[in-house]
C-alpha positions in Angstrom: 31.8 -94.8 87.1 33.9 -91.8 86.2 33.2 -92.3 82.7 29.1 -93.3 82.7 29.9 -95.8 80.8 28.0 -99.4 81.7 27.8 -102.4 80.0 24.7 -104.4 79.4 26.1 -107.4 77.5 29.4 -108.7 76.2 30.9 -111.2 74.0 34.6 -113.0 73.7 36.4 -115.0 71.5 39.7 -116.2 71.8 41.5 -116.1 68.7 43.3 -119.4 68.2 46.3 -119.8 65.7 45.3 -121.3 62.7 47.6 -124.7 63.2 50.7 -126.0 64.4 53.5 -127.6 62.5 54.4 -129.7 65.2 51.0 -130.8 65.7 51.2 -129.5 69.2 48.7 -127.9 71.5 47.6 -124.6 69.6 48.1 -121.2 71.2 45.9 -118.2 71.4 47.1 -114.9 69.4 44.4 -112.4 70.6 40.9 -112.0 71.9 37.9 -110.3 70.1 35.5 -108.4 72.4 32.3 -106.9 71.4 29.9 -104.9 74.2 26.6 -103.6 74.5 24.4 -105.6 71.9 21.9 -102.6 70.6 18.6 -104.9 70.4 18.8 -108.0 73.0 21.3 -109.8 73.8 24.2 -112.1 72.4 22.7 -114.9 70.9 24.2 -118.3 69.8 24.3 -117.3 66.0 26.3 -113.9 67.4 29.0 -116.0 68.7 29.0 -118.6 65.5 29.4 -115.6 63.2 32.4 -114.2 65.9 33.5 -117.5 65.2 34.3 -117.7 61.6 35.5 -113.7 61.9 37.5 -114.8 64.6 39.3 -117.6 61.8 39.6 -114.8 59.3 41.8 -112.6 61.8 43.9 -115.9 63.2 44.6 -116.5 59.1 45.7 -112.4 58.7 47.8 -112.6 61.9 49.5 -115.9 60.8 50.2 -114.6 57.6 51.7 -111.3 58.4 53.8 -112.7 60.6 55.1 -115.4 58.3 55.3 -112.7 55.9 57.3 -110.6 58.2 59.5 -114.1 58.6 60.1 -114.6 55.6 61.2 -111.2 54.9 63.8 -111.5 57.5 64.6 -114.8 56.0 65.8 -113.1 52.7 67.7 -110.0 54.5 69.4 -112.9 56.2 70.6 -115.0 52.9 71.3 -111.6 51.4 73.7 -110.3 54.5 75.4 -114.4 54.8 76.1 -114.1 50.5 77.6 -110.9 51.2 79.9 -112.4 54.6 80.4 -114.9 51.5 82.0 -112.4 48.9 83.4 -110.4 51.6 85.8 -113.7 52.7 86.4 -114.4 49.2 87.3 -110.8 47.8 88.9 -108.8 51.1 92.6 -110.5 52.1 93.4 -108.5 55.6 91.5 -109.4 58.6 91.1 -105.5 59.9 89.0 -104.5 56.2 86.9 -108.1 56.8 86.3 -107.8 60.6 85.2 -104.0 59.9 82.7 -104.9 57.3 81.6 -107.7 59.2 80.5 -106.4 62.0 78.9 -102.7 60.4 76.3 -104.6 58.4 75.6 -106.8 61.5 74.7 -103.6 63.3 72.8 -102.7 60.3 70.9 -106.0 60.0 70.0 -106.3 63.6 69.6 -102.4 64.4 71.6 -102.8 67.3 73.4 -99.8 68.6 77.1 -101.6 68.4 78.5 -105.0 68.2 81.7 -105.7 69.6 84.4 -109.2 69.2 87.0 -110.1 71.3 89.3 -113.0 70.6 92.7 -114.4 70.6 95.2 -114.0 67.2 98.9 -115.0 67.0 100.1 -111.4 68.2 97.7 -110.6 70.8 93.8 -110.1 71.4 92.2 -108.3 68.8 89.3 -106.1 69.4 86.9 -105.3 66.7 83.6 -102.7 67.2 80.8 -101.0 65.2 78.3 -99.2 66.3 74.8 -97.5 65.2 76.5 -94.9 63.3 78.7 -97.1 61.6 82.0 -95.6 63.1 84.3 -98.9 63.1 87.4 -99.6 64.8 89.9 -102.6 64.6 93.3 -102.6 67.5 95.9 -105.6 68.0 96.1 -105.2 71.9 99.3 -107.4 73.0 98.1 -108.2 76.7 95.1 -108.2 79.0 94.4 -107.8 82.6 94.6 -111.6 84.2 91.0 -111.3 85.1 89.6 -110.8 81.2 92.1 -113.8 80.2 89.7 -115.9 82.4 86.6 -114.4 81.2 87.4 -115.2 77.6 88.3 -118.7 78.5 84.9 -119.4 79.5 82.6 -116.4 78.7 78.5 -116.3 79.6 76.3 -113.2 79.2 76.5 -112.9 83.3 80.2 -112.5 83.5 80.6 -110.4 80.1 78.0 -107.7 82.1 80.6 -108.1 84.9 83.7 -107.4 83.0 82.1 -104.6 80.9 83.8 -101.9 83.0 87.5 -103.7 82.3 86.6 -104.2 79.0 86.0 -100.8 77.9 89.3 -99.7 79.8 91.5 -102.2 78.8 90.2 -101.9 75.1 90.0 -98.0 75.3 86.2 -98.5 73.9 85.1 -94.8 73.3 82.6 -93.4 76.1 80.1 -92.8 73.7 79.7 -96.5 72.6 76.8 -97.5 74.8 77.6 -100.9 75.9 75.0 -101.1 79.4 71.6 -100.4 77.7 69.4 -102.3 76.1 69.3 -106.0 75.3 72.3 -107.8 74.4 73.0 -110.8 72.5 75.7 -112.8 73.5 78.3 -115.9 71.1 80.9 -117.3 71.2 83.8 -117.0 68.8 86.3 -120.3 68.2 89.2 -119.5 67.1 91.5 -123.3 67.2 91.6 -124.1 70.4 90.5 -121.1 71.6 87.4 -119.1 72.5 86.5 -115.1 72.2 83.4 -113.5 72.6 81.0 -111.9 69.9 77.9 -109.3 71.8 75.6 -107.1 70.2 73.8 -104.1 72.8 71.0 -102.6 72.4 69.1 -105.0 69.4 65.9 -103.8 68.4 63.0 -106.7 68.0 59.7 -107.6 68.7 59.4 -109.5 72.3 56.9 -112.0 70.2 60.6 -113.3 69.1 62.4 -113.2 71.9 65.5 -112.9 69.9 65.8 -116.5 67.9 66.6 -114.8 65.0 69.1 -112.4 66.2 70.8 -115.3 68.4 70.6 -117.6 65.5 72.4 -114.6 63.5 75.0 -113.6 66.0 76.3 -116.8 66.2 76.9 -117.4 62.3 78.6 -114.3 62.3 80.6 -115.7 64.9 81.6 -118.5 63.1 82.4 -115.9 60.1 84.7 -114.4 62.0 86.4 -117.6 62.9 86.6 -118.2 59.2 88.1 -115.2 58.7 90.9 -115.2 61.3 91.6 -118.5 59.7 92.1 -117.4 56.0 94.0 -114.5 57.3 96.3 -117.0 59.1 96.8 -119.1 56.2 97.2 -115.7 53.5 100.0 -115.0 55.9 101.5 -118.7 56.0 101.2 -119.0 52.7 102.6 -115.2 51.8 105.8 -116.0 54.3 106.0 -119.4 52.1 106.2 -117.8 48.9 108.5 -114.9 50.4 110.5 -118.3 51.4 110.3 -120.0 47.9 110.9 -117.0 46.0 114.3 -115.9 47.8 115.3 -119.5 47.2 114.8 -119.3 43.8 116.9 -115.7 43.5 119.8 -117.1 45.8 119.4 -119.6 43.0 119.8 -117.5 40.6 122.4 -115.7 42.1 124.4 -118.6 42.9 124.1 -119.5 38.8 125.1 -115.5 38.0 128.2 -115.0 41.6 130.0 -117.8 38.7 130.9 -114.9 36.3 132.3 -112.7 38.9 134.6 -115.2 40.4 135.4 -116.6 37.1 136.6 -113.0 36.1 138.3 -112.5 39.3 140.4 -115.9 39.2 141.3 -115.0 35.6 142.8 -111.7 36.2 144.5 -112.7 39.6 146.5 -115.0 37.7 147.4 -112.8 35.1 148.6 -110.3 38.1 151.0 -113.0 38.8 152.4 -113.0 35.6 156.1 -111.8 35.9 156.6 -110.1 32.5 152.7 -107.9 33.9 153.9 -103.9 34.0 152.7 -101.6 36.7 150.0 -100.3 34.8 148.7 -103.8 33.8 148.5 -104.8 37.2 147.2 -101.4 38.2 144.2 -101.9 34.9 143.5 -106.0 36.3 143.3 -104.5 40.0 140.3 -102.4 39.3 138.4 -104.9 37.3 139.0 -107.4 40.3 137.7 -104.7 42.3 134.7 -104.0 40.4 133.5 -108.2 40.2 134.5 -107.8 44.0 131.4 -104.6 44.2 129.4 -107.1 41.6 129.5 -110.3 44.0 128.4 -107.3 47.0 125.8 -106.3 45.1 124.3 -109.5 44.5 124.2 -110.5 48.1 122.6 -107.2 48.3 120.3 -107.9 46.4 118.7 -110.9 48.1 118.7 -108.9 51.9 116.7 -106.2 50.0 114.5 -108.8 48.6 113.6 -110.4 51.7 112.8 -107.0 52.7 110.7 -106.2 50.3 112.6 -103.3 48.8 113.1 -103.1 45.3 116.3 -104.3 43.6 116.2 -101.5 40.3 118.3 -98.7 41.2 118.5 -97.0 37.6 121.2 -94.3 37.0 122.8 -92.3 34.4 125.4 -94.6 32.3 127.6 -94.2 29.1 127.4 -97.0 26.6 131.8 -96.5 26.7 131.5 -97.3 30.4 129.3 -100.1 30.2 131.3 -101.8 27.5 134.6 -100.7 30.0 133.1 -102.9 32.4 131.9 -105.5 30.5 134.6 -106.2 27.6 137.0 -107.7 30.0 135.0 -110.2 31.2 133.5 -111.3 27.9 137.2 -111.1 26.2 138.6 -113.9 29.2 135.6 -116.1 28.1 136.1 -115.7 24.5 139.7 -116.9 25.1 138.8 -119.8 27.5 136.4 -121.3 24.6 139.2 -120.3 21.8 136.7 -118.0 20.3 137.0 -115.0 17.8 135.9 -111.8 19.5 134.6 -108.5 17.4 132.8 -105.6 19.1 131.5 -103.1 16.6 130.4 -99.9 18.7 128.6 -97.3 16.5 127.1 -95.1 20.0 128.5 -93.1 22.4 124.6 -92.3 24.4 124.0 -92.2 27.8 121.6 -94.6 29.0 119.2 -94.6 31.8 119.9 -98.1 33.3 121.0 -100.2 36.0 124.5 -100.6 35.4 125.4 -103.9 37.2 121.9 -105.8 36.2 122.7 -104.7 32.6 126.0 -106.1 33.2 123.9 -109.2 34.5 122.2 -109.6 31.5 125.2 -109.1 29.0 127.0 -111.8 30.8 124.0 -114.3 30.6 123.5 -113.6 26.9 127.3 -114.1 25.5 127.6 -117.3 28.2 124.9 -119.1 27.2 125.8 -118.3 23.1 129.3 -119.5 24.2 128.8 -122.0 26.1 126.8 -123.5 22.9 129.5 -123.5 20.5 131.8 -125.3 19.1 135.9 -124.4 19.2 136.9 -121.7 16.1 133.4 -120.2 16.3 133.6 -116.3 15.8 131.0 -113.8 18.3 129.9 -110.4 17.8 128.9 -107.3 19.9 127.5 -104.9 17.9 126.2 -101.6 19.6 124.2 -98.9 17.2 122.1 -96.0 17.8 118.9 -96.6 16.4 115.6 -93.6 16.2 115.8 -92.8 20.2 117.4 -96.4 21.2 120.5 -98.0 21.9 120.5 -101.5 20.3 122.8 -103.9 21.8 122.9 -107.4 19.7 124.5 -110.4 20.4 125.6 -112.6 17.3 127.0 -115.9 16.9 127.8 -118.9 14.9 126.7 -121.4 16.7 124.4 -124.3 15.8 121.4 -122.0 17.1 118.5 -122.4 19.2 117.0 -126.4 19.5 114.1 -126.1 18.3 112.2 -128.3 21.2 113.2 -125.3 23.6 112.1 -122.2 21.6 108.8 -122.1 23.3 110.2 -122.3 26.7 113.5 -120.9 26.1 112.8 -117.4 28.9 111.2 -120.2 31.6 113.3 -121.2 35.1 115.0 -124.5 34.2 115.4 -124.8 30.4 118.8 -125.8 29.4 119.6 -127.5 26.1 123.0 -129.4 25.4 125.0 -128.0 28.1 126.9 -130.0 30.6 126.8 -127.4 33.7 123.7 -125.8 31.9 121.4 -124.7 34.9 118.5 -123.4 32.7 118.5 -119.8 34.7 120.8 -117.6 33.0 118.2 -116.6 30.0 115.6 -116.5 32.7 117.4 -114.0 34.8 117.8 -112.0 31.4 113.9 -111.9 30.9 113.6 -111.2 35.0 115.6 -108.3 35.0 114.5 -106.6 31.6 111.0 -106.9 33.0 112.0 -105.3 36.0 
């Protein structure tokens, strides 16, 4: 009446989806009205040609929205290969969980997603939100009643628990967790459950959601996955922590040998009657230096399983070095009733850590030792050379076996020795490296 408007004849048809896949009853997508017929009325062959135009517009609506599917479809394979590389290629849970969950907010423009669940320290609590601002905390304890909720979580009690949530997990204000819809999964972690929610998810109501569900909870399982991979990097780094300060208490088991050796060889000559003052005074500070050696190497392995590094490099003369070393290698010359010559052509000063260099001189001139025969004649020679200081090692001994030339450097080679333990070249090519 208001607007003078009056109808005079009308026309409907019910726009019916094209077909089912199921087979099931069809539905109807929309309704064509036409009014006010200018000459007559509506006639049969009007509603026949509404009809077939009504077809046409069922086949445009079905495909657009298949389109629009399908397009989702590919953003979803796309976003799950990425969740893919991002297990694969990122080994701490905080720079996984962070990534996860900003390109969920992007994929399902929500304004934040947000993960609770239980780790081996604690609850963690990971959140992004709309303007990608991420956040990752290890929180150690929670309120009795959250404990619960997370035992058995549902959509109803998570909007119950929101207020404790956001205070016990110090969730910034501005992180909107009451408005808009919310998507809600679960997140299995063992035996274990957490909670996975996006707030706020934009999407058509013709979808009520599937998708996003459907989404939420593969992320969910993602982030299952991911717990677990960071729980078995973390076994598997304390086992090879484990392993590898095995193998160096090994090695310096094999190496503490050279000290005591040293150490029993000049006690005894201390005990010699016919020793003089000074002697004994000389023998004393060498059994106090293999003493500081033997300290050093159990020094070595608490700073290992520390993770600090054992290289402490300092100014050295070669004269001191050789000090050091000559006694030790002139009481296992005479043990193996072998001629001894040391050539020094330097006096430089070296850059180096003094007791691994001392180390590695004692591996070398062992293992040649150790592999000769009675009457054999070694040689240290010591030359400057350009900007270096050469230190070489000669012998007469029958040589390297060929069979073990490849391998010689590896843990465990050993070659015609009776109490060879294959570690003292490797511990050589350890420390050089280092």
């Amino acid at each position: 009446a208001k607007t003078g408007y009056r109808t005079s004849s009308i026309l409907c048809m019910p726009i019916w989806e094209p077909q089912t896949i199921d087979g099931g009853k069809k539905k109807i997508l929309g309704v064509i009205q036409v009014l006010n017929k200018k000459d007559g009325v509506f006639t049969w062959d009007d509603e026949s040609l509404m009809e077939t135009l009504a077809s046409q517009v069922a086949i445009s609506i079905a495909n657009s929205q298949l389109y629009y599917r399908l397009e989702k479809k590919f953003k979803e394979i796309d976003l799950l290969y990425d969740f893919e590389q991002l297990l694969s290629s990122v080994h701490e849970l905080s720079g996984m969980l962070k990534s996860l969950l900003s390109k969920t907010v992007k994929h399902l423009q929500a304004r934040s997603v947000i993960t609770i669940f239980p780790t081996d320290d604690g609850f963690c609590f990971a959140g992004a939100d709309d303007a990608l601002r991420k956040s990752v905390s290890i929180v150690t304890t929670i309120s009795l009643g959250l404990r619960n909720f997370l035992q058995k979580p549902t959509i109803e009690r998570l909007t119950e628990c929101m207020p404790e949530l956001r205070e016990q997990l110090q969730i910034p204000e501005d992180l909107d967790l009451e408005a808009g819809a919310r998507i809600f999964s679960h997140v299995e972690i063992g035996e274990s459950l957490g909670i996975l929610f996006a707030v706020g998810v934009k999407s058509g109501e013709m979808q009520r959601f599937e998708d996003e569900r459907k989404m939420i909870e593969l992320v969910g399982q993602k982030i299952s996955r991911a717990s677990e991979l960071n729980s078995l990097r973390e076994t598997l780094l304390k086992r090879e922590r484990l392993s590898a300060i095995g193998q160096l208490m090994s090695t310096v088991v094999h190496d503490i040998r050279g000290p005591v050796n040293t150490i029993y060889g000049f006690v005894d000559l201390m005990r010699d009657a016919d020793a003089s003052v000074d002697e004994r005074a000389e023998y004393g500070t060498i059994i106090r230096e293999e003493i500081q050696s033997l300290t050093n190497m159990i020094q070595e392995v608490l700073d290992f399983a520390k993770g600090k590094t054992s290289i402490l490099p300092r100014k050295s003369s070669v004269v001191d070095i050789l000090r050091r070393f000559k006694p030790r290698l002139e009481q296992m010359c005479q043990k193996g009733n072998i001629d001894l010559n040391i050539d020094v052509e330097s006096d430089s000063l070296l850059y180096v850590d003094e007791e691994k260099i001392m180390r590695v001189f004692y591996n070398i001139s062992k293992n040649a030792l150790e592999a000769m025969d009675f009457d054999g004649t070694f040689t240290l020679r010591v030359v400057n050379d350009n900007k270096m200081v050469v230190f070489s090692f000669i012998d007469n001994g029958p040589g390297i076996p060929l069979e073990i030339q490849d391998t010689l450097l590896d843990s465990y080679v050993t070659s015609g020795k009776e109490k060879g333990s294959g570690l003292g070249l490797a511990i050589v090519k350890k420390i050089i490296e280092e």
